[in-house]
C-alpha positions in Angstrom: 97.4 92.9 113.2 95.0 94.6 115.7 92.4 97.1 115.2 93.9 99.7 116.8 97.3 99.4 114.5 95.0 99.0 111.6 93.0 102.5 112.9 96.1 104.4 112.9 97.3 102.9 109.4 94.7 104.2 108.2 94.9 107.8 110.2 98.6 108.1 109.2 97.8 107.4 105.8 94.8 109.8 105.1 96.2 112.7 107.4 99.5 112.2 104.5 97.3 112.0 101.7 95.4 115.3 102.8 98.5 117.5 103.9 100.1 116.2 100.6 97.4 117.7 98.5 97.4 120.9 100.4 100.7 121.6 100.5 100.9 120.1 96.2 98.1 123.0 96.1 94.9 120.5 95.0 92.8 120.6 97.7 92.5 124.3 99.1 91.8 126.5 95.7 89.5 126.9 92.8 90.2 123.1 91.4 89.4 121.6 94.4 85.8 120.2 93.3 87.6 118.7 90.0 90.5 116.7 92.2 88.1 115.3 94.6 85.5 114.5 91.8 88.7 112.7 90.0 89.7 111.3 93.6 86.4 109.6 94.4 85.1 109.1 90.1 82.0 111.0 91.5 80.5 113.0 88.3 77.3 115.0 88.7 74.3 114.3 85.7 72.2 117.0 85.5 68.3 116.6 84.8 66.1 119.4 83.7 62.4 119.4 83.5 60.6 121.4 86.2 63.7 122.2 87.7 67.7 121.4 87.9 68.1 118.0 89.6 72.2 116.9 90.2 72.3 113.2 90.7 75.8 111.8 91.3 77.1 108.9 89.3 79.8 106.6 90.1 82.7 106.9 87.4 85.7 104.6 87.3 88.1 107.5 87.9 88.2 106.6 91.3 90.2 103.0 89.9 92.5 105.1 87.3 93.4 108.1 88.6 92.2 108.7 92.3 93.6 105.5 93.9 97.1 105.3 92.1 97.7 108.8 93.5 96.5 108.0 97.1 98.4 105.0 97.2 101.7 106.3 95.2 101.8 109.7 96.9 101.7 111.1 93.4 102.3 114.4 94.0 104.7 117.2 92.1 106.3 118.0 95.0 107.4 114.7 96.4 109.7 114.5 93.4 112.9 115.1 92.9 114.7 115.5 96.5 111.9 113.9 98.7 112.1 110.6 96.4 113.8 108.8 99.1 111.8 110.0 101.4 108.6 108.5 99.6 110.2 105.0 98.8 111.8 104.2 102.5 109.0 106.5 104.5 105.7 106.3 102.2 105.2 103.8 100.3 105.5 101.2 103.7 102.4 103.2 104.8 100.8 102.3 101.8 101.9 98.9 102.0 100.4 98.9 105.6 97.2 100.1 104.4 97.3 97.7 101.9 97.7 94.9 103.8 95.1 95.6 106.7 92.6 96.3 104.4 93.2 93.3 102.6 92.8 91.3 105.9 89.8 93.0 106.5 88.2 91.8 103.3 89.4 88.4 103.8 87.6 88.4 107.0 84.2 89.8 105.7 84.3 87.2 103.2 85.3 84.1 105.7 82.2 85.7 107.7 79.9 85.7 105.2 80.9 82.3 103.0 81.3 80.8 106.9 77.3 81.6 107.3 76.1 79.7 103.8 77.8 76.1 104.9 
């Protein structure tokens, strides 16, 4: 698979992912910061002494909730009537994105284990 096929996977796929959470109503309103903290597991820790410090921390929401719903198209309204439409249109996307990024890791590894012999 080429880098160019593997570039617009991955276009296709995140353009799908973001018009699906605009149109499910997630990403454009007053929620927004909650679904993208849930989406990347990002959770702020606040500090106080001399002032407010916000340091980001890394939460495994990403791995429970964020990544099943990129990779499912978990959204409300891809139920019911667009089911079909998920299995036979989406989910190969997925399984695209899935597999190039696979092959990509494989190669980063092969690279680097290549090195150390």
């Amino acid at each position: 698979m080429g880098s160019k096929t593997i570039m617009f996977l991955c276009f296709v796929f995140l353009t799908g992912n973001i018009c699906c959470m605009i149109i499910a109503g997630e990403y454009f309103n007053e929620g927004d910061m909650s679904l993208l903290q849930s989406l990347t597991g990002y959770t702020n820790v606040e500090l106080s002494g001399a002032g407010v410090l916000s340091i980001p921390k890394l939460g495994l929401g990403f791995f429970s909730h964020g990544l099943p719903t990129l990779l499912f198209w978990n959204y409300p309204f891809l139920d019911g009537g667009f089911e079909l439409f998920k299995i036979f249109v989406l989910y190969p996307i997925s399984i695209g994105i899935i597999y190039a990024m696979g092959l990509l890791i494989f190669n980063v590894a092969q690279g680097i284990f290549g090195r150390l012999h």
